[in-house]
Every structure is written in C-alpha cells, then in structure tokens.
C-alpha positions as CSV (number, residue, x, y, z in Angstrom):
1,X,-31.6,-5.5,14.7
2,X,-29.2,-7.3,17.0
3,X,-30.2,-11.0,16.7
4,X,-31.1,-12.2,20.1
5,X,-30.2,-15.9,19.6
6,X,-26.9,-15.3,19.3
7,X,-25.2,-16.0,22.8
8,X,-22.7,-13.0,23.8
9,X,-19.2,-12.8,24.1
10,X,-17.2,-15.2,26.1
11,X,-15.1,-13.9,29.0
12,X,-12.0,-15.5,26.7
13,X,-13.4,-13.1,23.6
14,X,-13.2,-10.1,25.3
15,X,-9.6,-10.8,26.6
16,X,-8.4,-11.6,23.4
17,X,-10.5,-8.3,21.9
18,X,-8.3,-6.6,24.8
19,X,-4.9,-8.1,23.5
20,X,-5.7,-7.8,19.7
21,X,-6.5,-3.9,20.2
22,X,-3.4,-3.4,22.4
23,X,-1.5,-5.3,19.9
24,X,-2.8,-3.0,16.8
25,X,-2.1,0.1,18.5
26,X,1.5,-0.9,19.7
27,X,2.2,-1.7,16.1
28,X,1.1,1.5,15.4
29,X,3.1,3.6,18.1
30,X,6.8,1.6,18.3
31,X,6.8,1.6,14.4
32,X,6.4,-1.8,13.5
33,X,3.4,-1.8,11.0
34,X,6.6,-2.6,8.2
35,X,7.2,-5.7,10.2
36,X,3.5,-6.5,10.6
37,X,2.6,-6.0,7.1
38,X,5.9,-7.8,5.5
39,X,5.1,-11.0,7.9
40,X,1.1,-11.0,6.5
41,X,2.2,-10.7,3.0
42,X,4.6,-13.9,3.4
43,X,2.0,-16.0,5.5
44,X,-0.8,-15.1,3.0
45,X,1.1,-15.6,0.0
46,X,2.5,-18.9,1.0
47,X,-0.9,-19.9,2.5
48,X,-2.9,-19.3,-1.4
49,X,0.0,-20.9,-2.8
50,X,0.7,-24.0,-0.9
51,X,-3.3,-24.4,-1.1
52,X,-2.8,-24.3,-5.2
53,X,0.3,-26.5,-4.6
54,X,-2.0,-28.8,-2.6
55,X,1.6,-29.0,-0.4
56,X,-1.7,-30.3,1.9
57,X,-2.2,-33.2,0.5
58,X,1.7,-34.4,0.9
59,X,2.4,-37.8,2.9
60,X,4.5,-37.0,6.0
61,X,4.2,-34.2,7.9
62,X,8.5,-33.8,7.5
63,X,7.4,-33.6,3.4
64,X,4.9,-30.6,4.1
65,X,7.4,-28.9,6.5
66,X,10.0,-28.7,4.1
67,X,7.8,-28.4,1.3
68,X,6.5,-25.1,2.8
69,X,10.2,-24.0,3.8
70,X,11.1,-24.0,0.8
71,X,8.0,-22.4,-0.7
72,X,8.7,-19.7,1.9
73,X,12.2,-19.4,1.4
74,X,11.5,-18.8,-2.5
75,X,9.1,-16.4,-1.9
76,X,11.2,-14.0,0.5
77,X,13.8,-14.3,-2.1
78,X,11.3,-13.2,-4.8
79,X,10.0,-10.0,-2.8
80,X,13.3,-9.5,-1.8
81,X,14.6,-9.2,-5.6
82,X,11.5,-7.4,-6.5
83,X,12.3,-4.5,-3.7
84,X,16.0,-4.5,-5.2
85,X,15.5,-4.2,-8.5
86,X,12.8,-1.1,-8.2
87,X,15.3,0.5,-5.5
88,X,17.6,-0.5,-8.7
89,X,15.1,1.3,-11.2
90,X,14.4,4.5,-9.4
91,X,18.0,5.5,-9.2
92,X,19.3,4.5,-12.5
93,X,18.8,7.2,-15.7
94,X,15.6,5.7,-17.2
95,X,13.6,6.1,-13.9
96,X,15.4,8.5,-11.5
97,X,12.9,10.3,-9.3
98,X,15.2,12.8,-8.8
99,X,15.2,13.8,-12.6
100,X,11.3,13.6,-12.4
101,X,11.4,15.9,-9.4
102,X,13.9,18.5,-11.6
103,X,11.7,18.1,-14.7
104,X,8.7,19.1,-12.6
105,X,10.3,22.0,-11.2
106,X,10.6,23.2,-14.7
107,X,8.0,22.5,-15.9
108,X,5.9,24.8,-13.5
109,X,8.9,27.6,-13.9
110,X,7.4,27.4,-17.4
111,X,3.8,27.6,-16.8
112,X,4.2,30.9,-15.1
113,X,3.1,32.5,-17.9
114,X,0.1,30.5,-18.4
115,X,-1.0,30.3,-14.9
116,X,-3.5,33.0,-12.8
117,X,-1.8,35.6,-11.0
118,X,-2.5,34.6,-7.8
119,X,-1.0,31.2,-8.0
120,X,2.7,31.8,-9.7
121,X,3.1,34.1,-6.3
122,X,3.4,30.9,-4.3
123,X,5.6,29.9,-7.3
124,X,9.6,30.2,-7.6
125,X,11.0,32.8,-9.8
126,X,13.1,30.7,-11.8
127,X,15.0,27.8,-11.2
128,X,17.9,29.6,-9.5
129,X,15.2,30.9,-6.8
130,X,13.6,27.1,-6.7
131,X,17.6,25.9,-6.2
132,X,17.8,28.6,-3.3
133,X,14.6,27.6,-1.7
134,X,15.6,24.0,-1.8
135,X,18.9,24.4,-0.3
136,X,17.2,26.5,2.4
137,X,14.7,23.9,3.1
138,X,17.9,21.0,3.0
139,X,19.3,22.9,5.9
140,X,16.6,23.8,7.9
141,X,15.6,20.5,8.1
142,X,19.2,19.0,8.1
143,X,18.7,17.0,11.2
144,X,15.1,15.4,10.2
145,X,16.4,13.9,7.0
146,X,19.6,12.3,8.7
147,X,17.0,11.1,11.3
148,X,14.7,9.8,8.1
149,X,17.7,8.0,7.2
150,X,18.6,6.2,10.2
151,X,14.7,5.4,10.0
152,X,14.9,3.6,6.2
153,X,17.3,1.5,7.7
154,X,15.5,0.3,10.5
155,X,12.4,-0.3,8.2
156,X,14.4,-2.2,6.5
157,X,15.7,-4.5,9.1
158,X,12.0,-4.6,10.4
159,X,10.7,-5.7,7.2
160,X,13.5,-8.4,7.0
161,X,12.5,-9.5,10.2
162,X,9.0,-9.4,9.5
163,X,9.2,-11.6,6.8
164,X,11.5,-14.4,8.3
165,X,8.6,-14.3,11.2
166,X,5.7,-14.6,8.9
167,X,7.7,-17.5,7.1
168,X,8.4,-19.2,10.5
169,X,4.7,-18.8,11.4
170,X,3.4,-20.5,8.0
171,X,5.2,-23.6,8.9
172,X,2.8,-24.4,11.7
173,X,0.0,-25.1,9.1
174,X,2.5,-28.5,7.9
175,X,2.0,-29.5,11.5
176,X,-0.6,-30.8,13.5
177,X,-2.4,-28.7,15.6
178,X,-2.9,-29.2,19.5
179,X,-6.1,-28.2,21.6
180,X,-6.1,-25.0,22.4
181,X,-7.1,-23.3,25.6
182,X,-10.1,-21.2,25.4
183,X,-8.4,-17.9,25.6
184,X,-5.5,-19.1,23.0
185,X,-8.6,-20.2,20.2
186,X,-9.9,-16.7,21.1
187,X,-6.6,-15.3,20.2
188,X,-6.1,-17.3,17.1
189,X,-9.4,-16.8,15.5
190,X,-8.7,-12.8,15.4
191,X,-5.4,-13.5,13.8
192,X,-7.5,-15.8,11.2
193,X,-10.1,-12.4,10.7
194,X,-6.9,-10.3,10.8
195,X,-5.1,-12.1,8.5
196,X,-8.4,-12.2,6.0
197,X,-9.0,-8.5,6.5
198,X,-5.3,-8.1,5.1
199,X,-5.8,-10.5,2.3
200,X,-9.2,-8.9,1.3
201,X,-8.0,-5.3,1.1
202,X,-3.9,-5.7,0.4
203,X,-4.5,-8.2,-2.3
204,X,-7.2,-6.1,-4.1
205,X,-5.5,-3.1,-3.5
206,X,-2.5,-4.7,-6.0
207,X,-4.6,-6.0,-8.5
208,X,-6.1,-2.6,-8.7
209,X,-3.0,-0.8,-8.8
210,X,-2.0,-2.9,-11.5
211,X,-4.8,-2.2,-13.3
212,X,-4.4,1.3,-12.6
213,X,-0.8,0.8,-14.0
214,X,-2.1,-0.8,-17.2
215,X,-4.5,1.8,-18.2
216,X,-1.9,4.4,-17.4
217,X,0.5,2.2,-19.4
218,X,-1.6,2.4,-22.5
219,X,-2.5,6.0,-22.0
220,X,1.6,6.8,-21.6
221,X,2.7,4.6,-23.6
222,X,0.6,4.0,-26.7
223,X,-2.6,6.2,-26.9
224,X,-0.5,9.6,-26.2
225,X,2.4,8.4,-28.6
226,X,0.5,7.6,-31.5
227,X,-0.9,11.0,-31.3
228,X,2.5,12.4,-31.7
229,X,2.8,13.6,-28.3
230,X,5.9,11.3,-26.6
231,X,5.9,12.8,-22.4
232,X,9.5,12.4,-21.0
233,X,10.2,9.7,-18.0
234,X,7.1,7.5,-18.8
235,X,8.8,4.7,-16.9
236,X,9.2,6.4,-13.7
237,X,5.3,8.1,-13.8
238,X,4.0,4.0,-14.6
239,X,6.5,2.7,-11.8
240,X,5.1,5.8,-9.1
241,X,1.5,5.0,-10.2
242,X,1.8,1.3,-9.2
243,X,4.0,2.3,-6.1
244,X,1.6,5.1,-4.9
245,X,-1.7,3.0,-6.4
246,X,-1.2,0.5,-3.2
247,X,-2.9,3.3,-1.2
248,X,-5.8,3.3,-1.6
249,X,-7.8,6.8,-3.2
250,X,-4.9,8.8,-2.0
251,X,-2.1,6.9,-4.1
252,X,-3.7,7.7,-6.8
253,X,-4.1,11.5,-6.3
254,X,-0.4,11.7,-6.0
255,X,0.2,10.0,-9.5
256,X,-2.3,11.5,-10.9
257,X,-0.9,14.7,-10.0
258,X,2.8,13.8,-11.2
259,X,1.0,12.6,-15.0
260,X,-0.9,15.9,-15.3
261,X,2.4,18.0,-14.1
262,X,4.8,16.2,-17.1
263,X,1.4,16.4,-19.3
264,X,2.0,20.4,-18.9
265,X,5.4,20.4,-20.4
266,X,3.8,19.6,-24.0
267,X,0.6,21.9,-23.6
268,X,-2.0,23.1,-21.6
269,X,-4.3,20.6,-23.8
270,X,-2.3,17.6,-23.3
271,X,-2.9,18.6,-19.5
272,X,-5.8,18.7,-19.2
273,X,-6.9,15.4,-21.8
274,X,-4.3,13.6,-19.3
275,X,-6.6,15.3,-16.2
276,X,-10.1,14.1,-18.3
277,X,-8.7,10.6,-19.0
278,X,-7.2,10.3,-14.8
279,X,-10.5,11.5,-14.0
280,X,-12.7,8.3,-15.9
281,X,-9.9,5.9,-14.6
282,X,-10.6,7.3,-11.4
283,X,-14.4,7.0,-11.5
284,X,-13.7,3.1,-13.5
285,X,-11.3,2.6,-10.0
286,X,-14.1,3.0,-7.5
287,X,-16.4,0.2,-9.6
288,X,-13.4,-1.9,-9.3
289,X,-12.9,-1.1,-6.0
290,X,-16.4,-1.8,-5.0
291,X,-16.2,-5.0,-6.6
292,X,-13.2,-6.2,-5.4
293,X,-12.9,-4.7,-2.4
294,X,-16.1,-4.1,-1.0
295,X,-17.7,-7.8,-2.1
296,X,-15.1,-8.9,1.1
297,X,-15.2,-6.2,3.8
298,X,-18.6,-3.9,2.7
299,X,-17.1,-0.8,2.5
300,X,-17.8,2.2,0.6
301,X,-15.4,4.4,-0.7
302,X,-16.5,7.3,2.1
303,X,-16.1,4.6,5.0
304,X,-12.4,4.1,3.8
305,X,-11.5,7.5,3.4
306,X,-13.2,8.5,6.8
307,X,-11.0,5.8,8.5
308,X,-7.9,7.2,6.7
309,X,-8.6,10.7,7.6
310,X,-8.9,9.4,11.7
311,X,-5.8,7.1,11.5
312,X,-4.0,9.8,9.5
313,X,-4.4,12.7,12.6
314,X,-3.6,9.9,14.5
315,X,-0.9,7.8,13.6
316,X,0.6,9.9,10.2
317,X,1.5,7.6,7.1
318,X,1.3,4.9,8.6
319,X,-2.5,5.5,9.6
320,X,-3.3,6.1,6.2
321,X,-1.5,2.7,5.4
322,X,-3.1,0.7,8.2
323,X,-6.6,2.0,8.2
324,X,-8.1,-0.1,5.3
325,X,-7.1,-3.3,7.0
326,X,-8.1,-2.4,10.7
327,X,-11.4,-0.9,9.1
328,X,-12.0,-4.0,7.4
329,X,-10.8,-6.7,10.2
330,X,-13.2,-4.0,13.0
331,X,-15.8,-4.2,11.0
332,X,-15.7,-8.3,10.7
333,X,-15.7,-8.1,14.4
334,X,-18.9,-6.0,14.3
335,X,-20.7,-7.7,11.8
336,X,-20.0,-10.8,13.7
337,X,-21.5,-9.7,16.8
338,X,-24.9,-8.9,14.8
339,X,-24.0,-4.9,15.4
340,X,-23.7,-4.0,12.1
C-alpha cells in the first residue's frame, strides 16, 4: 500500500528521473558501459578506502586532496597491473585459452564414442573436419573479428578514460561542497543511489566469484588430485571461473561447462562427479547470493535473471552486464516512492 504521507515527486525529481534514464540508456547504445563501470569501480573503491583511511579526518582540505590523489592514483595503477598481468596469464603456456579451446575440441572428438547418436551428428568428425569448420567460420566472418578488434581497442581507451574520470570525480569529496540548486541535488542524489546500487551488486558479485573460485580451487586443485585424477590446464579453468563468476548465474554456467568438458577427458565418472559437485556449489551460490546480494537490493534470483533476459534482447552482453545494477538502482527508486 502506497503510504499517503509521503509528499510526491518534485518537479526537480522527475527532471533528474528524465536525465538519469536518458543517461543509462546512452551508456547502453554509444558503447560506453566499460567507461561507466571502470569510473564507479575507482570512485567506490577510493570512497571505502579513504573512509578506512579516515583521509576524512585530515587537517587542510590541500592534505585531503592530495591524500585522495594519491590514493586514486595507486589504485588505477593497481587495476591497471591486475588487467596486465591476467592479459599476461591467458596467453602465456600455463593458462592459454587457446590451448584450453584445442584441448576441448579433443576432448569431445573423443567422446563420440560415448555420446547418443543424435548428438555426435552436430559433432566434427575428427579434428581435421573441426580444423576445416574453424577456418570456414574464420573467413566467413573475417570482417566481424577485425571489427571486434578495432572494438578491444576502443574499450580499452574507454576504460582508461573511465577510470581517470572516476578518479577526478572522487576528489570532490576532499572539498567542500556548495549549495546546490534543486534540480542539481536531484541529479546528485541518483548518482549517490546509482553509485550504491553498483557497490551493492559489483562488490558482492567479486566476493562471490571468489568464493566460487575457491571452492573450484580446492575441487581442482586438491580434492580431484588426491584422488589420483590430476585434469590438464587447472589454472586457466580457476582463472575463467573467477573471470566469468562476475556475471552473475550466467558466468557460472559457462565455467561450469568448461570444468565438466576437461572433467570428460579422464572419464565419463570424473564428469559427471565434477557436474554433481558444480551443481551443490551452484545451489551453496544462490544462499550466498541471497545473503549478500539480496540483503542490499531485495532481489531474488528469478528477478535478476528476468532483467538479464530483457536487457540481453535488448542491449546484447552488455545488457546482461548492466542489468543487475540498473535492476537494483530501479528498484531503490521504487521502493523509495512507497511502490514497491
């Protein structure tokens, strides 16, 4: 029930509704969620930590400025590294997707024999016929990689750019604050709930992953080995879990689906315990996520995946990527009306 004592929206709220929206979808349609997500991941991060710093509490406002400068500074530098050295990881020998792709491939050559009828005639003869049907698909769709290229690079700029921006805007909380006008307060305070929405599902969405990772980790790593069965490129499966674990439900499919793949190249058994084991992590994932997710935006796991479904026939990957947070920050709007 709507409560009545609350006064509607201001003239002002509805604007800055207006130029939030416009603002999402534009994201969404020139490309630029990269940039918008690389800029909220340097604010936020330099936010929590200059609040654990207490940079706050500095004399001067000069001391705070440079205080969070430099706080910003080190923390572009540190994601910068970070993107580097797993760009670094996945091409060298001990975690080269490409070798994880070609060890897949033969795997499933393999498991003709062991798969129904029906199935291994969607399936390559051998790996001369997958080689063939590779090549084939490189040419046909020659001019869409090159384009996909030309595209990495501009994601990259963006999400340079991005994060020099969201370091730039951090720096305004060392200074004072002026009055606002009415429409500008409007306009910051769904920043704020923006910026929270991302905090609440981006930063649970790591911590997740990396617990995702860990279980996988001791699954991969120690539970599987000490049972005498050692699964090639462990590495690369723990660093795609925690890659593809930052999307939420889907991510995880993906892994999920490389594990039980490499599983097959031991036995049909190792499969399907690998499959079992996936499967309780899975179930343990959505506790987790209901408890660290949903104590911040009240989601359930159906909400999320409806909005990922819409924003992916919408918008593609990105969609998928971006839903969670404009779920979450839509919802905050709602709930703050009294509509939800």
């Amino acid at each position: 029930m709507i409560d009545s004592r609350k006064p509607g929206p201001t003239s002002y709220e509805i604007a800055a509704w207006i130029v939030t929206g416009s603002a999402l979808l534009l994201t969404l349609t020139l490309h630029l969620l990269p940039a918008l997500l690389a800029g909220l991941l340097v604010y936020e991060l330099v936010h929590v930590l200059a609040a654990q710093l207490r940079i706050g509490r500095l004399v001067g406002n000069r001391a705070k400025v440079v205080a969070v400068a430099l706080l910003a500074g080190l923390i572009i530098m540190f994601l910068t590294l970070f993107i580097w050295g797993l760009i670094v990881f996945l091409r060298s020998d001990s975690g080269s997707v490409p070798v994880l792709l070609k060890k897949m491939a033969e795997i499933i050559e393999k498991s003709r024999v062991i798969v129904p009828d029906w199935l291994g005639g969607y399936m390559p003869d051998d790996m001369d016929g997958f080689a063939a049907w590779s090549v084939k698909m490189l040419r046909e769709h020659a001019g869409e990689l090159q384009m996909a290229g030309k595209e990495a690079g501009r994601t990259a700029a963006h999400i340079v750019v991005g994060m020099v921006i969201g370091a730039l805007i951090s720096l305004r909380e060392a200074t004072p604050l002026h009055e606002s006008r009415p429409l500008a307060t409007a306009l910051l305070e769904r920043a704020a709930r923006f910026g929270q929405a991302f905090r609440a599902v981006v930063f649970a969405q790591v911590r997740i992953a990396a617990l995702n990772t860990f279980f996988a980790g001791l699954y991969l790593g120690i539970l599987l080995p000490v049972s005498g069965v050692h699964l090639p490129l462990v590495k690369t499966m723990l660093a795609i879990t925690f890659i593809t674990g930052l999307v939420p439900v889907i991510g995880n499919l993906i892994s999920n689906a490389i594990v039980v793949v490499v599983s097959l190249s031991y036995s049909p058994f190792v499969a399907a315990a690998s499959l079992v084991f996936l499967v309780v992590i899975h179930k343990l994932e959505y506790f987790l996520n209901a408890r660290i997710v949903g104590g911040h935006i009240h989601a359930r796991a159906w909400e999320l995946l409806l909005a990922m479904l819409v924003m992916e026939a919408a918008f593609g990957i990105a969609g998928v990527i971006a839903a969670p947070i404009y779920y979450a920050y839509i919802k905050n709007e709602l709930v703050d009306q009294g509509l939800l």
